[in-house]
C-alpha positions as CSV (number, residue, x, y, z in Angstrom):
1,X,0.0,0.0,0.0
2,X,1.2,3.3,-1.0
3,X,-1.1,5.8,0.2
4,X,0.8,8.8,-1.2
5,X,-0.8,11.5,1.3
6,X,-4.3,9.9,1.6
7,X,-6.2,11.7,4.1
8,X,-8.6,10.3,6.6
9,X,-10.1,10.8,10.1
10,X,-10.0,10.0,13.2
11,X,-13.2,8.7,14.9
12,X,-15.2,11.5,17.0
13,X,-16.9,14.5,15.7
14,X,-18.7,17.2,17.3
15,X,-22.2,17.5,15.1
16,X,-25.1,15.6,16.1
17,X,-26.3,15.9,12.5
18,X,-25.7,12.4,11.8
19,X,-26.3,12.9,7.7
20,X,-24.1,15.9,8.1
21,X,-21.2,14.3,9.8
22,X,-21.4,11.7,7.4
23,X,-21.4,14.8,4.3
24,X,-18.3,15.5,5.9
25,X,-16.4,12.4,6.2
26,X,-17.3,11.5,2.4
27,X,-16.7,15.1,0.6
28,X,-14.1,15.8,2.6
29,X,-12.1,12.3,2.8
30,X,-13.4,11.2,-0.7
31,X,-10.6,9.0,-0.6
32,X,-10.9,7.0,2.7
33,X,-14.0,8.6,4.9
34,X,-14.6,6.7,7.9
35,X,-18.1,6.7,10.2
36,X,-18.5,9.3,12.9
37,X,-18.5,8.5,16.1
38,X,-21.2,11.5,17.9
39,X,-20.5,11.6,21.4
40,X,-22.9,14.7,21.3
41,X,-25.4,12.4,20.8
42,X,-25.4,11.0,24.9
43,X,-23.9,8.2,26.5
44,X,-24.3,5.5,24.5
45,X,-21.8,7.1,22.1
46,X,-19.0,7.6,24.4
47,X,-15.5,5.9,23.5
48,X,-15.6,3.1,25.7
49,X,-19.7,2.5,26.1
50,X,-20.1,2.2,22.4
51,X,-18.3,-0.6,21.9
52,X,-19.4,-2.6,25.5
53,X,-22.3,-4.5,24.4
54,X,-22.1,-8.4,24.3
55,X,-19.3,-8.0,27.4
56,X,-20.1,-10.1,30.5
57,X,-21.0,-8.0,34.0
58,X,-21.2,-4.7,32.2
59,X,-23.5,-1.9,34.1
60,X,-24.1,1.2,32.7
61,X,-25.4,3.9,35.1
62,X,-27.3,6.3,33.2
63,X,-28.1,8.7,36.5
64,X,-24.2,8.7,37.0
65,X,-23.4,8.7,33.2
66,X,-20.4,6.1,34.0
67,X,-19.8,2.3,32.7
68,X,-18.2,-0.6,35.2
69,X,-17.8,-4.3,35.3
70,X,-19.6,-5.9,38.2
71,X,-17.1,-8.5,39.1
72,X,-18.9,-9.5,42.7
73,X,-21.4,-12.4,41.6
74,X,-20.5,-15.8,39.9
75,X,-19.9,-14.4,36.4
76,X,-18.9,-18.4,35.2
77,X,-21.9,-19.1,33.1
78,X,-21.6,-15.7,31.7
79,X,-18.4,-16.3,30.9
80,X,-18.9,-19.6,29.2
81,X,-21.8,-18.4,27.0
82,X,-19.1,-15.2,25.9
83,X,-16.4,-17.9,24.8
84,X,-19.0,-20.2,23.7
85,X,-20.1,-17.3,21.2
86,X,-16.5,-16.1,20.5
87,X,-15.3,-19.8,19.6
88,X,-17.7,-20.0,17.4
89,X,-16.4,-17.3,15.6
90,X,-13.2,-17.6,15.9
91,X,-12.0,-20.6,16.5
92,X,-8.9,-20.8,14.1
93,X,-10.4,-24.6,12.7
94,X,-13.7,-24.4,13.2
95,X,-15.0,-20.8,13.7
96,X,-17.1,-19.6,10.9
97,X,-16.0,-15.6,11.0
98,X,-19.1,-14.4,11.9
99,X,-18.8,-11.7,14.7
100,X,-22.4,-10.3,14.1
101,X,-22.9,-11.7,18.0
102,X,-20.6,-8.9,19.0
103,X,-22.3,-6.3,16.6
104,X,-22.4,-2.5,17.8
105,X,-26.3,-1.8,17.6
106,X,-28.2,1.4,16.3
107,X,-29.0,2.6,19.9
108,X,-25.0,2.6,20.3
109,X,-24.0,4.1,16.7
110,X,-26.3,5.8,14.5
111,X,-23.1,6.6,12.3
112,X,-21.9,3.4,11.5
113,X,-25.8,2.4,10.0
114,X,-26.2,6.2,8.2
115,X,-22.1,5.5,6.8
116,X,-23.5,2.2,5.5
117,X,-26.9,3.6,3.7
118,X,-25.1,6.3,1.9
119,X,-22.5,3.9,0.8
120,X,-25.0,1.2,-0.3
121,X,-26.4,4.4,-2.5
122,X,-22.8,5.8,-4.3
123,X,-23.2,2.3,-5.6
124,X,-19.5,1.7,-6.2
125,X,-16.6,0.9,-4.9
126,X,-13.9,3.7,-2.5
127,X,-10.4,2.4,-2.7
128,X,-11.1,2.9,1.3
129,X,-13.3,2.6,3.9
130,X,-12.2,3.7,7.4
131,X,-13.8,2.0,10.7
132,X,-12.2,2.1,14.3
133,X,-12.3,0.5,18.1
134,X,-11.6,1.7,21.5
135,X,-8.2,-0.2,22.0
136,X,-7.9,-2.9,24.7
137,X,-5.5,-0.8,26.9
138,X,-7.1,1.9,26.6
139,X,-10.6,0.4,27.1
140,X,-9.3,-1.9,29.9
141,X,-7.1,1.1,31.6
142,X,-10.5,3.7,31.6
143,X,-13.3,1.2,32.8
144,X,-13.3,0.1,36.5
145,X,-14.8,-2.5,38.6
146,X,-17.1,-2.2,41.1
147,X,-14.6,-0.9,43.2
148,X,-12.8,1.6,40.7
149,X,-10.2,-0.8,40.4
150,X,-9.0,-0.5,36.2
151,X,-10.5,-4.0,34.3
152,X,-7.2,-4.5,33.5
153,X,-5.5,-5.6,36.5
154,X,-8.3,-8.6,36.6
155,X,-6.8,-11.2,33.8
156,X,-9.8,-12.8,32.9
157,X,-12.5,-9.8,32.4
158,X,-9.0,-8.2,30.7
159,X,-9.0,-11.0,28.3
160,X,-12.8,-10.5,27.9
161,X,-12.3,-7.3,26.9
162,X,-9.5,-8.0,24.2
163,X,-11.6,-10.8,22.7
164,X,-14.9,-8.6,22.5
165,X,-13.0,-5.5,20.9
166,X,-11.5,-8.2,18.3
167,X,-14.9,-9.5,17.3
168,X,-16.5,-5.7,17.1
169,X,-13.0,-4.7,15.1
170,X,-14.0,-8.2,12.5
171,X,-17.8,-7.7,12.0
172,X,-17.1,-3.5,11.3
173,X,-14.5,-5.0,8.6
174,X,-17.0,-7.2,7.1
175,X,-19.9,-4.8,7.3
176,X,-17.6,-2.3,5.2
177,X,-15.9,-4.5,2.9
178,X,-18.7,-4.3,-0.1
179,X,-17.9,-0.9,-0.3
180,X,-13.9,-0.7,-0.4
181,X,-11.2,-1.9,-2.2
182,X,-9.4,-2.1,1.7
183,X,-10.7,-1.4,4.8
184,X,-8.9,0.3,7.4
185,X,-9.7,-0.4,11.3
186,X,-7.9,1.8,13.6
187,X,-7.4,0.7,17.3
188,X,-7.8,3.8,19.0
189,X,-5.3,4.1,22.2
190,X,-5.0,7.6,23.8
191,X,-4.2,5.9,26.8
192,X,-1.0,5.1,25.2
193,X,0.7,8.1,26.2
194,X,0.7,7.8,29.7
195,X,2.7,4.6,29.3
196,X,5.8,4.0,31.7
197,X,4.1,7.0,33.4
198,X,4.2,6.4,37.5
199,X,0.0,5.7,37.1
200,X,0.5,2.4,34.9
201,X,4.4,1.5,36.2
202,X,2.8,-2.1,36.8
203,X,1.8,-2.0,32.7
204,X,4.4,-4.4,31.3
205,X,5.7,-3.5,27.6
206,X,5.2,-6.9,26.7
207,X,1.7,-7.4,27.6
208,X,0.8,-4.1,25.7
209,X,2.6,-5.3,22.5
210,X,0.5,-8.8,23.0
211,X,-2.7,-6.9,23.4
212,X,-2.2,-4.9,20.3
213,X,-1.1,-7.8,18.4
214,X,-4.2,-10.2,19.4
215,X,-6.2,-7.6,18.0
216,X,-4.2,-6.4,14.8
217,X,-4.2,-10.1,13.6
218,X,-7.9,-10.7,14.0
219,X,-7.9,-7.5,11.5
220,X,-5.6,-9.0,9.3
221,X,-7.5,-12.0,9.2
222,X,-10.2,-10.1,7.2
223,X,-7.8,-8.5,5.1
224,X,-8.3,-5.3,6.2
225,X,-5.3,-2.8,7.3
226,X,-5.0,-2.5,10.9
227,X,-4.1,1.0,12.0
228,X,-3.0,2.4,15.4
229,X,-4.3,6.1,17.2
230,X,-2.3,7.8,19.6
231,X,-3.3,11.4,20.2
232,X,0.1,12.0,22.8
233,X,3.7,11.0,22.6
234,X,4.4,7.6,23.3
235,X,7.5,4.2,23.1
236,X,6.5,4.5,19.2
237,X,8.3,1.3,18.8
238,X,5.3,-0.8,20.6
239,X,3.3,0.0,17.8
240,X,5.5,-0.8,15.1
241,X,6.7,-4.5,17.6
242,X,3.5,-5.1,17.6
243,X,2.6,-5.7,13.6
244,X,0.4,-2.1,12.9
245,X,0.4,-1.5,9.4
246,X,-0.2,2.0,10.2
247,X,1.0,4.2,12.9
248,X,-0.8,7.4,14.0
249,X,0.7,10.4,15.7
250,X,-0.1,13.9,16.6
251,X,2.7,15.3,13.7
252,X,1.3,18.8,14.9
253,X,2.6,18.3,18.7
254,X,4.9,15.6,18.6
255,X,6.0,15.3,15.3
256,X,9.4,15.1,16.1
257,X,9.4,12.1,18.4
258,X,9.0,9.6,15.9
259,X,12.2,10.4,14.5
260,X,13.5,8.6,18.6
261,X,13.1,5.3,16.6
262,X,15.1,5.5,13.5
263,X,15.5,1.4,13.0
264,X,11.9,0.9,14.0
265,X,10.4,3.2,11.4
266,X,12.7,2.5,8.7
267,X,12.1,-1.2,8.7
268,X,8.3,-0.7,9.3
269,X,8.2,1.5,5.8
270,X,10.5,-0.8,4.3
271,X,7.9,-3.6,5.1
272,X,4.9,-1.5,3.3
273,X,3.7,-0.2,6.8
274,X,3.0,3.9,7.1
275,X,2.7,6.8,9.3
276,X,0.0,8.6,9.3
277,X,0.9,11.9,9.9
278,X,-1.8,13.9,12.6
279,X,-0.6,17.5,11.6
280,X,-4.4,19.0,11.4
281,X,-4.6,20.3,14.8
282,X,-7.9,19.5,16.6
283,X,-7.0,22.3,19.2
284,X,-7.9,26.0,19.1
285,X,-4.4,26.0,16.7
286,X,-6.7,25.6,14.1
287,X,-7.9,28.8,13.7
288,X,-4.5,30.0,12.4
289,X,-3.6,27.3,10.1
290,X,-2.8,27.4,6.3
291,X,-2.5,24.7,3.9
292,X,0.9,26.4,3.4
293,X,1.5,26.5,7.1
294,X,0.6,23.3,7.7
295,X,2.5,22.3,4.7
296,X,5.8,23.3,6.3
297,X,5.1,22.0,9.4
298,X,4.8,18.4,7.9
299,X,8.1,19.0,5.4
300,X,10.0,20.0,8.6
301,X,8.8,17.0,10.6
302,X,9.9,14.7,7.2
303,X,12.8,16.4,7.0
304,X,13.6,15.4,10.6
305,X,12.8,11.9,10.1
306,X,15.1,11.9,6.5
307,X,17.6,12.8,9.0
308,X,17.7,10.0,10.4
309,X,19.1,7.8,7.5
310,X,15.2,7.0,5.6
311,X,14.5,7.9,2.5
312,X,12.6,10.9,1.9
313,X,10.5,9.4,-0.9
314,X,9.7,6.3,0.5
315,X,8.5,8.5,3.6
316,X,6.2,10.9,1.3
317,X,5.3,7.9,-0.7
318,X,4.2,5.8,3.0
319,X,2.5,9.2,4.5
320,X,-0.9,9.1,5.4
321,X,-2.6,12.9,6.2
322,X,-4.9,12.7,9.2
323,X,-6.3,15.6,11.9
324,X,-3.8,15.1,15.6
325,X,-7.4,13.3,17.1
326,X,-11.0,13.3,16.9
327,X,-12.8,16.8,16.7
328,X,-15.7,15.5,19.1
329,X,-14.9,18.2,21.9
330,X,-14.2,21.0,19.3
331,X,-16.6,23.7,18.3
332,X,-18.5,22.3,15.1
333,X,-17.2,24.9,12.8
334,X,-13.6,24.6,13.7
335,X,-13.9,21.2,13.4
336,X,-15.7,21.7,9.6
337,X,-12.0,23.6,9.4
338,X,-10.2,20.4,10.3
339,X,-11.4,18.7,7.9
340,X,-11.4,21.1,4.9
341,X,-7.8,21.3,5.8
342,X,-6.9,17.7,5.7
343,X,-8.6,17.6,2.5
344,X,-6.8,20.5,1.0
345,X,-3.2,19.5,2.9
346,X,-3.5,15.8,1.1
347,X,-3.9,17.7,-2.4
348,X,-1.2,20.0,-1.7
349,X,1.4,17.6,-1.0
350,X,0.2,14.7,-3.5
351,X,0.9,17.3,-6.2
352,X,4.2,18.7,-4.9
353,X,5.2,15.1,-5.0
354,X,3.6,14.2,-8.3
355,X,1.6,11.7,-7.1
C-alpha cells in the first residue's frame, strides 16, 4: 500500500447531525472517509460505552453517566456463554467468522448504519473505507470495577475485553468490505501516552505489544489494514513490535518524536507499513492554520525523520494525512475547518510530489 498523502479521520466528531457528519467524512475524505462516532449524541456514544455491548457484567449507570464491570457475583456461566459465542467465531479450525454476535447496535452508533446507507447508494466501490475501536488498553485502563479498580489488573475480564474489541473490530470489517477496495480499522489508544508513566508502572511492555497484536491479527484475518491512534507522545516502537500497518501520531505536537526510533520506522516502511501523519490540529491552533502552514510543518517534521538515515521518498510515498485526534470536543465549525484542511493539505502535497 502506497497511500501517497491519503487523508482520513479519526473517529469523534462534534455534530449531532448524523447525515451531516457523514457529508463530511465523504466530501471531505473522498478517498478514505470513515463513520462518525457522535458523542454529542449521549452516552451511549462515548468511547468506551459504544463498543461494551455483548461484554459479560457490564453496568451502565445512566443517572451517573459512567460504565463498570460488576465483578462481585458468579460471572462463570456468563463467561462460558461469551467464549462459547467467540469460539464459534473464531475458533482458528472451526470458527465460521461471523462476529455479528458482537455487533455494535443502532441505539450505540447511529453513524456506523447512516455511513452504511449512503455507501450502499454511491453504488461503487472507495479504494477505502475507514472503521475504528476503543483499544484494549485503553478500554481496559479507563473502565473500573465495582470498586474503581482498572479491568485490567483482573486477567480474565482483561482477556474479555480483548476478545470482544476483536470481534466488534472483525464484523465492522466485514460490514464495510462491499464498499472498499481495503478497509482500514484503527485501534484507537489515547491511553498510550501515559505509558511508563508512575499511574500504569505495573503495565508491562510486553503485555501491551500482545494486546495490540491479538487484535491487529484478527484485522488482518479479514484483510483489512489495521491502524494504530495515539493522540500523545508515546514508546513509538510498541506500535511498530507489535505488527500495525499503520501508525498514528499527533505530527502537529509531537511530530518530532518519531524520528527517537530510526531502525523501527525504517524497517516498518521498508515492510509497506506507514505513518500517518496527525498534523491538522484538533486544538484552538486551528484557527491560524494554512494549507501552506501546515504544509511546512509536515516537510520539517519529514525532513527530521530523513535525518535519520530514511528515504525521503519512500516517507512521502508511505505518508498518510490525518487531523492530531478526533474533533468530538471541538466547536462544530472549527472542526468543519479540520477537515477542509486535511482535505486541502493531502492535495497540496500529492501534487508537490507528483503523485
Amino acid at each position: 500500500m502506497k497511500p501517497k498523502f491519503l487523508a482520513t479521520g479519526i473517529g469523534s466528531m462534534p455534530f449531532i447531525d448524523v447525515e451531516h457528519a457523514v457529508d463530511v467524512s465523504i466530501s471531505k475524505l473522498a478517498e478514505a472517509p470513515f463513520w462518525p462516532q457522535l458523542p454529542k449524541l449521549g452516552l451511549n456514544e462515548q468511547m468506551e460505552i459504544q463498543y461494551s455491548e455483548g461484554m459479560p457484567c457490564i453496568v451502565i449507570d445512566r443517572e451517573k453517566n459512567r460504565m463498570f464491570f460488576d465483578t462481585s457475583g458468579d460471572y462463570s456461566e456468563d463467561f462460558a456463554a461469551f467464549y462459547e459465542i467467540y469460539m464459534a467465531a473464531m475458533d482458528p479450525d472451526d470458527g465460521d467468522g461471523d462476529c455479528s454476535a458482537l455487533a455494535v447496535s443502532p441505539e450505540f452508533s447511529k453513524g456506523i448504519y447512516a455511513m452504511e446507507k449512503r455507501l450502499e447508494t454511491l453504488g461503487k466501490k472507495l479504494p477505502f473505507v475507514k472503521v475504528q475501536t476503543t483499544g484494549p488498553c485503553s478500554f481496559a485502563l479507563t473502565i473500573v470495577d465495582e470498586n474503581k479498580r482498572a479491568i485490567y489488573y483482573n486477567e480474565e475480564f482483561r482477556d474479555v475485553v480483548i476478545k470482544a474489541l476483536t470481534m466488534k473490530s472483525r464484523w465492522q470489517i466485514q460490514k464495510f468490505q462491499p464498499f472498499a477496495e481495503k478497509v482500514i480499522c484503527f485501534i484507537d489508544e489515547p491511553i498510550l501516552s501515559a505509558f511508563g508513566s508512575s499511574t500504569y508502572i505495573s503495565v508491562k511492555r510486553d503485555d501491551v505489544v500482545a494486546h495490540l497484536t491479538e487484535v491487529i491479527e484478527t484485522i488482518h484475518a479479514d484483510n483489512a489494514l489495521a491502524g494504530i491512534h495515539c493522540c500523545g507522545n508515546t514508546e513509538w516502537s510498541i506500535l511498530m513490535d507489535a505488527g500495525v500497518d499503520m501508525v498514528n501520531f499527533d505530527a502537529f505536537e509531537y511530530g518530532e518524536t518519531i524520528a527517537i526510533y530510526p531502525e523501527h520506522v525504517k524497517t516498518h516502511l521498508e515492510r509497506g507499513g506507514t505513518l500517518a501523519w496527525g498534523v491538522v490540529p484538533t486544538s484552538k491552533a486551528i484557527a491560524d492554520q494554512t494549507v501552506e502552514s501546515m504544509t511546512a510543518h509536515l516537510e520539517k517534521m519529514m525532513d527530521n525523520l530523513a535525518s535519520k538515515g530514511i528515504d525521503k521518498q519512500l516517507i512521502a510515498e508511505q505518508a498518510v494525512i490525518t487531523p492530531s485526534c478526533g474533533t468530538g470536543s471541538m466547536e462544530p465549525a472549527d472542526a468543519e475547518k479540520v477537515f477542509e484542511m486535511a482535505h486541502l493539505l493531502s492535495q497540496a502535497m500529492k501534487e508537490k510530489y507528483g503523485f
